[in-house]
PDB file of N, CA, C and O in Angstrom:
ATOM      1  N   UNK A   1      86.372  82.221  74.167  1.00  0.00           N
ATOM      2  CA  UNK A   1      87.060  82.191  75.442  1.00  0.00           C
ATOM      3  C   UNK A   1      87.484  83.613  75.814  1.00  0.00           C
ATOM      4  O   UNK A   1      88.184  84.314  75.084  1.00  0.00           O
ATOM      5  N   UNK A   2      87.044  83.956  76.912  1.00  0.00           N
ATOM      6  CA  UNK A   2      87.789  85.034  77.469  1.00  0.00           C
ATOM      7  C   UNK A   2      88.833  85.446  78.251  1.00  0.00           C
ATOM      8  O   UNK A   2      88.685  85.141  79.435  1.00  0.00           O
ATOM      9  N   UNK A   3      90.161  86.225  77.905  1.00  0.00           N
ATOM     10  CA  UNK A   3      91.293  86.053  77.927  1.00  0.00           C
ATOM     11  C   UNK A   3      91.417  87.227  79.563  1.00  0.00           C
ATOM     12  O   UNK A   3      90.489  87.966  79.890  1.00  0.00           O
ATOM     13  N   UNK A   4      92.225  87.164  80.044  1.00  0.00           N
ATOM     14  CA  UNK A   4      92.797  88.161  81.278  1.00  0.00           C
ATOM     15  C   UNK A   4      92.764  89.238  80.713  1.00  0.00           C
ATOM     16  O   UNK A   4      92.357  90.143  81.440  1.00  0.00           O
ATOM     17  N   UNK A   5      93.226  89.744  78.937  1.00  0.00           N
ATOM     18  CA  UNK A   5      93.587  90.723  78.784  1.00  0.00           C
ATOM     19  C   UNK A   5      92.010  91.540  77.885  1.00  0.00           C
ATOM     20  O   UNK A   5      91.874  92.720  77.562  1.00  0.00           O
ATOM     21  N   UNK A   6      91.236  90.617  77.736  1.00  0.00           N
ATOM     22  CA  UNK A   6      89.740  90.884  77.544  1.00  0.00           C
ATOM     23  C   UNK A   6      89.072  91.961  78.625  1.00  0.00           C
ATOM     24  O   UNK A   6      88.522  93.061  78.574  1.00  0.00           O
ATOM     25  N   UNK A   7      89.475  90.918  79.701  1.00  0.00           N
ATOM     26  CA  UNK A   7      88.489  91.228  80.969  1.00  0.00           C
ATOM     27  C   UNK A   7      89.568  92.666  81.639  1.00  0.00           C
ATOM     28  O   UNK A   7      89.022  93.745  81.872  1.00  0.00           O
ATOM     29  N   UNK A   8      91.065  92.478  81.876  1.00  0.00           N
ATOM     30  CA  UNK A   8      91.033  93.321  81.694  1.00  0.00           C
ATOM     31  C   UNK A   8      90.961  95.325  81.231  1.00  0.00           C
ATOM     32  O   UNK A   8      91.103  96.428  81.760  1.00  0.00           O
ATOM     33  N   UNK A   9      90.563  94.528  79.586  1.00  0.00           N
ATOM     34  CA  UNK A   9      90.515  96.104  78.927  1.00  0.00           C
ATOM     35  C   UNK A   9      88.822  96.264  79.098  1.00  0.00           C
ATOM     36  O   UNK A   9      88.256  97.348  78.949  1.00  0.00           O
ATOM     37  N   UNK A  10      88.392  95.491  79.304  1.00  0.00           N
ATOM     38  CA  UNK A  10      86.660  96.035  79.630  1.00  0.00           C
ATOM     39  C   UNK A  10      86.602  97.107  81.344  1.00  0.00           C
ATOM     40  O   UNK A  10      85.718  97.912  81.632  1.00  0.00           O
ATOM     41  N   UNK A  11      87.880  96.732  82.237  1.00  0.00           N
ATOM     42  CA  UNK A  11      87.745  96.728  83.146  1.00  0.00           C
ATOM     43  C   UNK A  11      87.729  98.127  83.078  1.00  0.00           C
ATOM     44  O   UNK A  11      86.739  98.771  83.427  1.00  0.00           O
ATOM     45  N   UNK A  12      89.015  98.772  82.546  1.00  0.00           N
ATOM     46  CA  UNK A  12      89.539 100.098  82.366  1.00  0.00           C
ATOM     47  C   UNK A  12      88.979 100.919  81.582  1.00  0.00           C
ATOM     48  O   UNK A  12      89.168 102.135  81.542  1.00  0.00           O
ATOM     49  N   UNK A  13      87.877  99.936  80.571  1.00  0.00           N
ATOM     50  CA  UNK A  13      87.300 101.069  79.834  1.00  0.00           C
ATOM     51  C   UNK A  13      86.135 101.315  80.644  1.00  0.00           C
ATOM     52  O   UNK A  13      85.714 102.397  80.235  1.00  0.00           O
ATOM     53  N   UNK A  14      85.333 100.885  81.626  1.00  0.00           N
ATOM     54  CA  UNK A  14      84.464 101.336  82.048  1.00  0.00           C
ATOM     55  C   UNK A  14      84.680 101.963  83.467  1.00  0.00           C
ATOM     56  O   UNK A  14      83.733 102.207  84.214  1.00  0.00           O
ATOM     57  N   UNK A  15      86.348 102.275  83.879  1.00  0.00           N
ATOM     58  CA  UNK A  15      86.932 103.047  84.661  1.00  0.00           C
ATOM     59  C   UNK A  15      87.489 102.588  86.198  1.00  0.00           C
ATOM     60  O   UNK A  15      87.935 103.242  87.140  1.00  0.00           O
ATOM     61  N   UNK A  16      87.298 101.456  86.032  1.00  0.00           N
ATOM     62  CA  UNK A  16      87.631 100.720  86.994  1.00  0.00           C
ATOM     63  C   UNK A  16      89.538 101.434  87.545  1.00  0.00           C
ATOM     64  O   UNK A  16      90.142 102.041  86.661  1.00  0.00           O
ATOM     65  N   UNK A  17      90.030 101.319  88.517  1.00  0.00           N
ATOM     66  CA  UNK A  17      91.196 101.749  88.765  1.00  0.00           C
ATOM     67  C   UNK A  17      92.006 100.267  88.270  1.00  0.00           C
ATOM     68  O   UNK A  17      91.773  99.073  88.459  1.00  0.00           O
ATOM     69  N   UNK A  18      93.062 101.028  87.546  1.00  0.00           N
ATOM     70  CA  UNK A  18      93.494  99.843  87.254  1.00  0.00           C
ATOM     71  C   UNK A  18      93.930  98.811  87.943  1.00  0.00           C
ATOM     72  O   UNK A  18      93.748  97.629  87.653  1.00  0.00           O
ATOM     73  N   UNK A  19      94.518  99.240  88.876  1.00  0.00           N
ATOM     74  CA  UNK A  19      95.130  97.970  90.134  1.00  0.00           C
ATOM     75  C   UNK A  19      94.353  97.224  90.486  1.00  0.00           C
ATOM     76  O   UNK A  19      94.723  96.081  90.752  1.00  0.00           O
ATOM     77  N   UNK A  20      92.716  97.670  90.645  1.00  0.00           N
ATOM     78  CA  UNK A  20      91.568  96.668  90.609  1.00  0.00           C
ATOM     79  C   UNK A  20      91.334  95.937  89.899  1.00  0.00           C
ATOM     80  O   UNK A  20      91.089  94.751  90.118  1.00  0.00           O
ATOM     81  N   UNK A  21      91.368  96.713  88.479  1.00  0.00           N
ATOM     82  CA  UNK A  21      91.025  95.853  87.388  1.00  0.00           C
ATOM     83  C   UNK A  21      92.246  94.956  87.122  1.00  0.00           C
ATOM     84  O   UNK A  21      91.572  94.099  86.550  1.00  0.00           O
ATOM     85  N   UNK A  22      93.487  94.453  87.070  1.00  0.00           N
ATOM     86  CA  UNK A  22      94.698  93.689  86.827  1.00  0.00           C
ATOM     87  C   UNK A  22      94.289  92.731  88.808  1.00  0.00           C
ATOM     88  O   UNK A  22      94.607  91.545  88.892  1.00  0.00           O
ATOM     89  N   UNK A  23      93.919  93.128  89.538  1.00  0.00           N
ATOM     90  CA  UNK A  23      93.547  92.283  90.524  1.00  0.00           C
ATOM     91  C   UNK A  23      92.449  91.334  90.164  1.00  0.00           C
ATOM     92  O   UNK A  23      92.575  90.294  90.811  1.00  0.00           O
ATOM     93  N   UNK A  24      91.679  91.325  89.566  1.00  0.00           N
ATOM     94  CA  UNK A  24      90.310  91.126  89.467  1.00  0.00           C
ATOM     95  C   UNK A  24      90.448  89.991  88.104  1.00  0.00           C
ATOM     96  O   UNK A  24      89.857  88.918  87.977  1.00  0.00           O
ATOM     97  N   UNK A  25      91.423  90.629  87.176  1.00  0.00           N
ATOM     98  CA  UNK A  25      91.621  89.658  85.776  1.00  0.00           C
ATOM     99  C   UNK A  25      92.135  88.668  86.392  1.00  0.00           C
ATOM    100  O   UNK A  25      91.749  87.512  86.218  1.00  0.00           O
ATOM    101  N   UNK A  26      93.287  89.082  87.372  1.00  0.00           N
ATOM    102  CA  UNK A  26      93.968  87.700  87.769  1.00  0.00           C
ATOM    103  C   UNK A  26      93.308  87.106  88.422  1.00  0.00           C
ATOM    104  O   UNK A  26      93.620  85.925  88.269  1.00  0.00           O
ATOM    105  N   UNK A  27      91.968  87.275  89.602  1.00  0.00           N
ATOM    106  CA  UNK A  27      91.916  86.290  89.624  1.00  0.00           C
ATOM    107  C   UNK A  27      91.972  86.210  91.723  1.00  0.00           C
ATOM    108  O   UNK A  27      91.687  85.355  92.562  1.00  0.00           O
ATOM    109  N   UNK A  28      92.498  87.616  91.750  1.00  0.00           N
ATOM    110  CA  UNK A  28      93.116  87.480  93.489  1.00  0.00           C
ATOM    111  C   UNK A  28      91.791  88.393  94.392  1.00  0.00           C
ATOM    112  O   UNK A  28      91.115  89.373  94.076  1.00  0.00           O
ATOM    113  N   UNK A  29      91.812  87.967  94.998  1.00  0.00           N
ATOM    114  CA  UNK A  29      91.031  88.895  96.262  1.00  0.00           C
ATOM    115  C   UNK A  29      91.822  89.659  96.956  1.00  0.00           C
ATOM    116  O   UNK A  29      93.032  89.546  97.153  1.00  0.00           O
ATOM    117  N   UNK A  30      90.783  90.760  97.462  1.00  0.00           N
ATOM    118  CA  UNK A  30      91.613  91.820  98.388  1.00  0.00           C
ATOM    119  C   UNK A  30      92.737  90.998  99.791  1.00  0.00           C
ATOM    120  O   UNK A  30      93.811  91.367 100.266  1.00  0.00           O
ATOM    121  N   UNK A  31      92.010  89.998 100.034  1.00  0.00           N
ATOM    122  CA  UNK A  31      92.686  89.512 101.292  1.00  0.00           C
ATOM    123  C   UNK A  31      93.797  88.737 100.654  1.00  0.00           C
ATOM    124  O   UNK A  31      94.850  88.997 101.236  1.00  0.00           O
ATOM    125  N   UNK A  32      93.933  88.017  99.831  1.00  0.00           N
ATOM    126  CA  UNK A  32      95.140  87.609  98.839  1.00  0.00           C
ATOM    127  C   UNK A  32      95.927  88.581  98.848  1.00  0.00           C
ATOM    128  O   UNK A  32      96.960  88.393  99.490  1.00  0.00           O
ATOM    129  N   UNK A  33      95.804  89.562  98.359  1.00  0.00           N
ATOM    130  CA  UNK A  33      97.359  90.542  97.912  1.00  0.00           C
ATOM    131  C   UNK A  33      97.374  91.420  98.806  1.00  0.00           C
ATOM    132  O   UNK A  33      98.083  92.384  98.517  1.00  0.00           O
ATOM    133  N   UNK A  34      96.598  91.493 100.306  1.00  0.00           N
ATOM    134  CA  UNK A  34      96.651  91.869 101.234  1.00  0.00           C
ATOM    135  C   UNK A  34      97.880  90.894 101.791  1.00  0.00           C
ATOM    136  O   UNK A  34      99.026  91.341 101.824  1.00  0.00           O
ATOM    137  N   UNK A  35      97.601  89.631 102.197  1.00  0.00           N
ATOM    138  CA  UNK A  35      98.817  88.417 102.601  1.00  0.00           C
ATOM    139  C   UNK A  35     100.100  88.981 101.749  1.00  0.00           C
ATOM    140  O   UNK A  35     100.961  89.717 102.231  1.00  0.00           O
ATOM    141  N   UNK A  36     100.078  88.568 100.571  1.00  0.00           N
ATOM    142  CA  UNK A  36     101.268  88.633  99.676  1.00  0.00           C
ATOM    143  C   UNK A  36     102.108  89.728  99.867  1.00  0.00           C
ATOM    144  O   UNK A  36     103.300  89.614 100.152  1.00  0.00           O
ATOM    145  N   UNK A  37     101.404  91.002  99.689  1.00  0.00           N
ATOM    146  CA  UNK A  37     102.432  92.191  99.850  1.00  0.00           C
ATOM    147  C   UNK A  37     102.518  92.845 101.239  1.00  0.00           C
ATOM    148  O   UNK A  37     102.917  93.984 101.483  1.00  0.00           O
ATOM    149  N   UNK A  38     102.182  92.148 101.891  1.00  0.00           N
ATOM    150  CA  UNK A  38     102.049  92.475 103.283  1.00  0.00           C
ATOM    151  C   UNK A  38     101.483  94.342 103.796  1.00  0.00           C
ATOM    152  O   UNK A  38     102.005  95.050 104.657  1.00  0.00           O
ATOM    153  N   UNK A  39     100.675  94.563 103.188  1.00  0.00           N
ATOM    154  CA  UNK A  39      99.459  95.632 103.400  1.00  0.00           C
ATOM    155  C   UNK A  39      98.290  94.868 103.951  1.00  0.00           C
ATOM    156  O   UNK A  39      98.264  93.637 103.968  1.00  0.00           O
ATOM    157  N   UNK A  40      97.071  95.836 104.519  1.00  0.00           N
ATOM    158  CA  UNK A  40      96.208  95.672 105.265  1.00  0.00           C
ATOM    159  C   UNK A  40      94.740  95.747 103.906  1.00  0.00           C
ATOM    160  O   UNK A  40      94.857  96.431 102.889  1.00  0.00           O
ATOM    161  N   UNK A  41      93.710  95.057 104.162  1.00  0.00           N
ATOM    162  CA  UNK A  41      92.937  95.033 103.257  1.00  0.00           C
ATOM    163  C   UNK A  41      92.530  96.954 103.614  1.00  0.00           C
ATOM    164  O   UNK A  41      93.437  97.479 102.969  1.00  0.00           O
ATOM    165  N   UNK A  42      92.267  97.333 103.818  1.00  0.00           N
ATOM    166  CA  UNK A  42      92.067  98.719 104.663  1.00  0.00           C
ATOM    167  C   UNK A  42      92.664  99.191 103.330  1.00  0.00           C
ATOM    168  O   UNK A  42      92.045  99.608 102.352  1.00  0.00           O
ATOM    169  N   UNK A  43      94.170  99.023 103.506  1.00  0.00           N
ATOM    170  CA  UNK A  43      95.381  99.727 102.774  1.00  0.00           C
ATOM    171  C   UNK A  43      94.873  99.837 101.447  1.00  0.00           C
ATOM    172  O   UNK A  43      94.724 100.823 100.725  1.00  0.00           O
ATOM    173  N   UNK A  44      94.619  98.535 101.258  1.00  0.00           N
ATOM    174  CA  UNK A  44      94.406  98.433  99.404  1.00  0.00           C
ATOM    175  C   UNK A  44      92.942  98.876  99.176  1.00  0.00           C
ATOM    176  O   UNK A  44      92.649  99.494  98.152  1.00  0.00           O
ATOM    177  N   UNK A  45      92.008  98.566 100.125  1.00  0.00           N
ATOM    178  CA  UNK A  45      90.490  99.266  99.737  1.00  0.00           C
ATOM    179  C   UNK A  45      90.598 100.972  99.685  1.00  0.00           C
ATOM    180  O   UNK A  45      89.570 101.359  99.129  1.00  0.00           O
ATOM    181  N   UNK A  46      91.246 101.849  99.964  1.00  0.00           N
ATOM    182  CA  UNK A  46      91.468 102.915 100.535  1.00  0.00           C
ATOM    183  C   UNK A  46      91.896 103.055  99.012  1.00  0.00           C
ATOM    184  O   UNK A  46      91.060 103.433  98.192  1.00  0.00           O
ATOM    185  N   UNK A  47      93.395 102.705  98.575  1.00  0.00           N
ATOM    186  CA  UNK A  47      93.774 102.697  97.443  1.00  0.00           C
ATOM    187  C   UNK A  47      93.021 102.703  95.953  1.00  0.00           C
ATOM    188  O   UNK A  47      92.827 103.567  95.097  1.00  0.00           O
ATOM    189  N   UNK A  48      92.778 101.639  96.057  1.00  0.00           N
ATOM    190  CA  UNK A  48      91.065 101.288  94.567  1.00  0.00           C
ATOM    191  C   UNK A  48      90.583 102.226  94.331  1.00  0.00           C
ATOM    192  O   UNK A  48      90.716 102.891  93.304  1.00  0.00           O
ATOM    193  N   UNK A  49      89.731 102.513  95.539  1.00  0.00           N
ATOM    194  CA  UNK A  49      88.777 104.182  96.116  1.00  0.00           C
ATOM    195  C   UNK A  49      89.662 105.749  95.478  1.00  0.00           C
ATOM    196  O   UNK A  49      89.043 106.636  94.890  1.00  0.00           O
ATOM    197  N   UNK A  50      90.872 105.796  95.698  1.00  0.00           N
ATOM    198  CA  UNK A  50      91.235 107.326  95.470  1.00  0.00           C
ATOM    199  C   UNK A  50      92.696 106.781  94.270  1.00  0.00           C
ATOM    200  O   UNK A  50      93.181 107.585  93.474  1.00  0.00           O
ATOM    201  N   UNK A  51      93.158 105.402  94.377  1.00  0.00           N
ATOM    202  CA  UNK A  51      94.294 105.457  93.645  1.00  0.00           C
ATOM    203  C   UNK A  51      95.534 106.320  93.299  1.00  0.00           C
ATOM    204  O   UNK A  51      96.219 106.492  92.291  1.00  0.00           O
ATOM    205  N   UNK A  52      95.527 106.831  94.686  1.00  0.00           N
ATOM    206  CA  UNK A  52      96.814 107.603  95.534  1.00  0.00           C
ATOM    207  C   UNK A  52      97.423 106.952  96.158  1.00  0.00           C
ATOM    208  O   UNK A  52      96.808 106.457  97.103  1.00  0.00           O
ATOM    209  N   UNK A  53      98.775 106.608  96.037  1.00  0.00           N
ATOM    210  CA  UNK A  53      99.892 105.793  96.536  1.00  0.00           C
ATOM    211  C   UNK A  53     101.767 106.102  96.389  1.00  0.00           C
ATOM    212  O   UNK A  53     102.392 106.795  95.585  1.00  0.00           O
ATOM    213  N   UNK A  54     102.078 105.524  97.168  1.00  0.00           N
ATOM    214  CA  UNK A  54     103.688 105.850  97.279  1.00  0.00           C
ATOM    215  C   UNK A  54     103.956 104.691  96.442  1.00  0.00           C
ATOM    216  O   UNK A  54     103.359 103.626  96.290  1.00  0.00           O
ATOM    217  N   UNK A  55     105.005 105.181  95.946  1.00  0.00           N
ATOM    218  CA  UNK A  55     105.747 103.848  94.801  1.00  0.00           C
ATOM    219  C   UNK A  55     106.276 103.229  94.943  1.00  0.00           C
ATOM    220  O   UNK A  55     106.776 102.577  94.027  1.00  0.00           O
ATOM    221  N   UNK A  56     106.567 102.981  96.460  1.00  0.00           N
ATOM    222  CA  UNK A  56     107.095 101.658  96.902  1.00  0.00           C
ATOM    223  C   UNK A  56     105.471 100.689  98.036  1.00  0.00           C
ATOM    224  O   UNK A  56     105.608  99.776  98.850  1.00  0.00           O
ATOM    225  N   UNK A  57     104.184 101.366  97.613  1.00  0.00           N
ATOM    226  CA  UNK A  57     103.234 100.613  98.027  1.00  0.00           C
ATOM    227  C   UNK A  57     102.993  99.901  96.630  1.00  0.00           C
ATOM    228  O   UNK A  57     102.924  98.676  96.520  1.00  0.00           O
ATOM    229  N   UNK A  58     102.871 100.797  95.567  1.00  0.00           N
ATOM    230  CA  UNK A  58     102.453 100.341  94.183  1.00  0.00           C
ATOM    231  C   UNK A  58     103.287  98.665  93.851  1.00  0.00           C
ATOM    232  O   UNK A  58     102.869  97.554  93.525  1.00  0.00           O
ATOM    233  N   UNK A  59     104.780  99.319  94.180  1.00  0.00           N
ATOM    234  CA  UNK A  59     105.767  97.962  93.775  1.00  0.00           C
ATOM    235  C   UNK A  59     105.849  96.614  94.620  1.00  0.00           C
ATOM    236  O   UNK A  59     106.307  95.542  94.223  1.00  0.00           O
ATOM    237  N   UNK A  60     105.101  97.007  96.349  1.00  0.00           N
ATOM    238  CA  UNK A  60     104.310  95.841  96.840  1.00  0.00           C
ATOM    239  C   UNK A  60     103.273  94.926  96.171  1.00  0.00           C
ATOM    240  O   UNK A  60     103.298  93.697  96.102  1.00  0.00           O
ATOM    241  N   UNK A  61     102.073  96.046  95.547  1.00  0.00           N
ATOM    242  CA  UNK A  61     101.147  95.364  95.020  1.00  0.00           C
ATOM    243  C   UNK A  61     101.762  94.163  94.039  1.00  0.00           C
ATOM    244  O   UNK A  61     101.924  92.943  94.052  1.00  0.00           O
ATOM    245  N   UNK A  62     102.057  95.603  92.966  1.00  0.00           N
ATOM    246  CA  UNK A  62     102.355  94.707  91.612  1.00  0.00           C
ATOM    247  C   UNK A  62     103.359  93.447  91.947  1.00  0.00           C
ATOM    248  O   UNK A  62     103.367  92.358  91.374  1.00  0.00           O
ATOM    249  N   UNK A  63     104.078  93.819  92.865  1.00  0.00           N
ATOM    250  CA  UNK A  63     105.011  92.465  93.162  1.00  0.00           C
ATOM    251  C   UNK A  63     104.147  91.054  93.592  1.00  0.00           C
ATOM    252  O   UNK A  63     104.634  89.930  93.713  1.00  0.00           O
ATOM    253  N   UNK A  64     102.732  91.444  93.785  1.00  0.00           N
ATOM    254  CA  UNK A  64     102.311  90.824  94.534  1.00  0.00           C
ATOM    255  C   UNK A  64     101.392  90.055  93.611  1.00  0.00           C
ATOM    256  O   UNK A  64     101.146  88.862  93.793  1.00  0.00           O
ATOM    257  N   UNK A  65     100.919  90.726  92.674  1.00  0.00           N
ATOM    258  CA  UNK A  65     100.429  90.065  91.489  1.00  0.00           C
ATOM    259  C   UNK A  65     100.962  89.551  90.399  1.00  0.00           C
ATOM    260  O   UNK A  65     100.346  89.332  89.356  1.00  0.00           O
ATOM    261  N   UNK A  66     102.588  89.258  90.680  1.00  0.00           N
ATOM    262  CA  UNK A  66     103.151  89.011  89.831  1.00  0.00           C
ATOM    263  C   UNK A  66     103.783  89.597  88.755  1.00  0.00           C
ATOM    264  O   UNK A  66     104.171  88.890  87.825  1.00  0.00           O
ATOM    265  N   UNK A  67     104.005  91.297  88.752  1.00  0.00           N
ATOM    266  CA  UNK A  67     103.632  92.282  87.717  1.00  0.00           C
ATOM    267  C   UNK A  67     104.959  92.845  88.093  1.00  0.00           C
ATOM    268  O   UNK A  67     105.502  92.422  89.114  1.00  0.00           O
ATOM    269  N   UNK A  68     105.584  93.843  87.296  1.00  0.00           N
ATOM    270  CA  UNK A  68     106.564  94.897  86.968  1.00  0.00           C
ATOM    271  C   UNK A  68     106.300  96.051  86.805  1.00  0.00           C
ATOM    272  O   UNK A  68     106.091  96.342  85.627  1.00  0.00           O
ATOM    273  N   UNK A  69     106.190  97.162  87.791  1.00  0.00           N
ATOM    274  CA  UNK A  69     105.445  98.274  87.570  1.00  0.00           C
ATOM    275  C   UNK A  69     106.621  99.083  87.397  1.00  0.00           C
ATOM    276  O   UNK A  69     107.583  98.747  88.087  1.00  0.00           O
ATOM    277  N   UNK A  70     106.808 100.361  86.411  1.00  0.00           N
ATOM    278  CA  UNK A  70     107.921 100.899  86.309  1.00  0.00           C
ATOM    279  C   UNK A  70     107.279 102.260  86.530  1.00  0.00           C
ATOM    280  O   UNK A  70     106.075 102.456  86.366  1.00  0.00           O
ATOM    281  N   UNK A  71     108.195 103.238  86.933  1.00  0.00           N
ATOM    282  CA  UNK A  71     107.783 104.269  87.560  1.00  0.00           C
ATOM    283  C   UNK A  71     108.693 105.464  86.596  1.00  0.00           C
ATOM    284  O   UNK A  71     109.904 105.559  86.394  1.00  0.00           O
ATOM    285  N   UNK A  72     107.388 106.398  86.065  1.00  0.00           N
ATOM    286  CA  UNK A  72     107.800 107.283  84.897  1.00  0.00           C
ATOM    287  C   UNK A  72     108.665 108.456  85.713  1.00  0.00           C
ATOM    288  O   UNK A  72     108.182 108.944  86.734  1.00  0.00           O
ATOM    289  N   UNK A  73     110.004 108.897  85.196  1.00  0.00           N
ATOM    290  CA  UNK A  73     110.944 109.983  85.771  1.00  0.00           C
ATOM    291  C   UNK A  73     110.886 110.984  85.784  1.00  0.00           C
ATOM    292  O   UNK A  73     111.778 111.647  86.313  1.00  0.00           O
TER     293      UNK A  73
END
């Protein structure tokens, strides 16, 4: 059986951005956590692509996948 945390360490080892790859284990589509965190699919495709973001877009996402993202000081 393959676990979320399978799929996602294959994801990251073959360089996937991670926010894709923890999107993708779970399970959500771009237009899903587009709804949820209230960003534009635009927003988050743009993101994936360069994985440059403000840390209160990041704490949309992750809020949005259910996740706790903590932000290093």
């Amino acid at each position: 059986m393959v676990t979320i945390v399978d799929t996602l360490t294959a994801s990251l080892i073959s360089g996937v951005n991670p926010v894709t790859a923890l999107r993708e284990a779970t399970g959500y589509s771009l237009d899903q956590i587009a709804i949820a965190s209230g960003l534009t699919v635009s927003d988050l495709s743009d993101f994936e692509a360069n994985g440059q973001m403000e840390p209160e877009t990041l704490n949309r996402i992750t809020s949005a996948l259910g996740i706790t993202a903590k932000m290093a000081s």
